[in-house]
C-alpha positions, 0 to 999 in steps of 0.5 A: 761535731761529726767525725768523718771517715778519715777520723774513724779510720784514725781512731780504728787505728790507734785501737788495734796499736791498743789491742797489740799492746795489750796482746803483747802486755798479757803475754808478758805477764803470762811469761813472768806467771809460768816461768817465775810465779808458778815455780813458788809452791805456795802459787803453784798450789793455789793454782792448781786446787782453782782449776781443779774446784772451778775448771780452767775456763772459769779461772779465765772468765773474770780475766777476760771480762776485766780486760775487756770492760779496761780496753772498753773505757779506755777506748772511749777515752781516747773517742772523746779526748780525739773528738774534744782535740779536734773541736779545740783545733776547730775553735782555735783555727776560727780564733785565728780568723777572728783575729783577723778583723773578722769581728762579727763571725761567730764560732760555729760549735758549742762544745758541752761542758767547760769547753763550750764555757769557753766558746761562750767567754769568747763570743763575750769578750769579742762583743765587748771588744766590737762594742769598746771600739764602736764606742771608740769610732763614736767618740772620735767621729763626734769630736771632729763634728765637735770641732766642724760645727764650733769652727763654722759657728766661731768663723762667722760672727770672727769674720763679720767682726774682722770685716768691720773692724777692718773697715774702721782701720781702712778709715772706710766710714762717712762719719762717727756715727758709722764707726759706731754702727759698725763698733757696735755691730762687732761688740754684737757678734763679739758677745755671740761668741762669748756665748758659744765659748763658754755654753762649750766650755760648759758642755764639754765639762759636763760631758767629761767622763770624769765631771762630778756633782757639788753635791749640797742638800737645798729646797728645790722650792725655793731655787724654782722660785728664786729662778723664774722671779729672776725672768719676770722682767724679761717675760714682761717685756716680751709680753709674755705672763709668767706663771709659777706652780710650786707645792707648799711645802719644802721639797728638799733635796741633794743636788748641785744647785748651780748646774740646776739653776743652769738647766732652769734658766734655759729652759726659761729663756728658751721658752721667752725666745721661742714663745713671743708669739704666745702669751704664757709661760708656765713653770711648775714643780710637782710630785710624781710617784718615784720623784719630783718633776719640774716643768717649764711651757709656753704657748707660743709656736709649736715645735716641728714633730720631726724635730723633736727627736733631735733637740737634745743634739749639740749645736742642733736647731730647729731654724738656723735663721731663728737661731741668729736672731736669738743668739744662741749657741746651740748647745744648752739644751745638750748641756741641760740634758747632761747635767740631768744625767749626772743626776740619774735623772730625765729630760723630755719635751713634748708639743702640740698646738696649744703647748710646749713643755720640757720636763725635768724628772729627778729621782726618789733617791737624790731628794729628801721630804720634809 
């Protein structure tokens, strides 16, 4: 940083207090020299045969370049201890004014040395610190959507299910028939949100910062196997052909089995719900170079391209009118893609005309090949 001329006119200052303090510290010593230390014989003499084999001046030249090179170094301590006060007076002052609130400001010097050391561990600790409470801001706001969009999608089928069971109480029916139409309609919404209560019981304790895995070593092989078998009724029944791809040999691995078989058995009935208009599903497990891969796909209706970005949102749908007639919760594609990162692994979709495909990617490091 600059000095300007009222700090020149400082140091100017506190170097003529430095010459008149040293002015008056060789007076000093001359004083002591002639009246005490000339007096000694021994002094005297020595004195006496330097001037006489070098001259007077001479004797004074080694004097008056000792103290001018001190008072030289000495000057340009006191340049660079006013210059280093003053930028320390500047950082603290903008210090003070981020403090404030102002979070983005940055401070606009950058000090050589350790002092700069110091602007750079500020500018640090501010980011981490704007990071920490946009992280913060985040997950509050995504708390309260969290309870806007659970309220809305429990709000519904409660008052279709209070409508008719009102209806009965108020004995506003023809026959017996109708109390089991609007019975029946109640048991309905009833189970849907048994689905939304536990698919968010589910999220929310994949998604805690503190969840963990029950990690056990199995063939992945045999759980895609024993899954998709599991569908071929359902898959039949919504005229839909069920293929399964698998290698031939174990593709061990460490990993809890139970979240996976959760992030399986979505992907398959999703692909059964949204597929029908198709006429295949496809469910494969191969190997990648950095891993193992499993796969699920239909051919059914493809998925907007503007939605894709977003099917991995809580509660997000691509059609709300196709989400009441399946019954879903919104939430267990969120809920598949989180139990994916607690195993350090990815979650991706693609789709064109002819197919609709997620795919499940797992590390080297959680799988073990036989």
């Amino acid at each position: 940083m600059k000095l300007n001329v009222r700090d020149f006119l400082r140091i100017l200052l506190e170097i003529m207090l430095g010459l008149l303090i040293l002015f008056a510290v060789f007076q000093a010593l001359s004083f002591f020299a002639n009246n005490y230390l000339y007096r000694i014989p021994e002094i005297k003499n020595f004195v006496w045969k330097f001037r006489n084999t070098y001259g007077f001046d001479t004797f004074k030249i080694p004097i008056l370049l000792l103290s001018t090179g001190l008072f030289a170094a000495w000057t340009l301590v006191r340049i660079r201890k006013y210059k280093e006060q003053k930028q320390m007076n500047q950082i603290i002052e903008e210090l003070h004014y981020i403090a404030k609130g102002n979070y983005d400001h940055q401070i606009s010097i950058r000090p050589a040395g350790s002092l700069g050391n110091v602007v750079d561990s500020i500018h640090a600790l501010v980011k981490s610190t704007t990071d920490a409470m946009e992280e913060e801001r985040r997950l509050e706001q995504s708390k309260d959507e969290l309870v806007t969009n659970v309220s809305h999608d429990l709000r519904t089928p409660l008052t279709s299910i209070m409508g008719y069971l009102g209806l009965i109480e108020q004995g506003k029916y023809q026959d017996e028939n109708q109390i089991r139409q609007y019975t029946l309609i109640a048991y309905e919404k009833a189970k849907q949100m048994n689905v939304l209560v536990n698919d968010l019981f589910e999220y929310t304790k994949v998604r805690n910062r503190g969840a963990y895995l029950n990690r056990t070593q199995f063939d992945l092989v045999e759980l895609v196997e024993q899954v998709a078998v599991g569908f071929r009724i359902a898959a039949h029944e919504a005229g839909l052909q069920l293929q399964v791809e698998t290698p031939d040999e174990k593709v061990e691995m460490w990993g809890d089995t139970d979240k996976l078989v959760r992030v399986l058995e979505n992907l398959i009935s999703n692909a059964i719900k949204y597929g029908r208009d198709g006429t295949m599903i496809a469910v494969r497990l191969f190997r990648v170079p950095d891993g193992i891969s499993f796969s699920v796909g239909n051919n059914g209706t493809p998925i907007p391209a503007e939605a894709l970005p977003n099917l991995f949102e809580r509660f997000y749908r691509v059609e709300a009118s196709r989400s009441k007639e399946t019954g879903g919760s919104g939430l267990g594609l969120a809920i598949a893609k989180s139990i994916i990162d607690l195993h350090h692994g990815q979650i991706s979709v693609t789709s064109t005309a002819e197919w609709t495909t997620f795919t499940v990617w797992l590390p080297l490091s959680s799988m073990q090949a036989s």
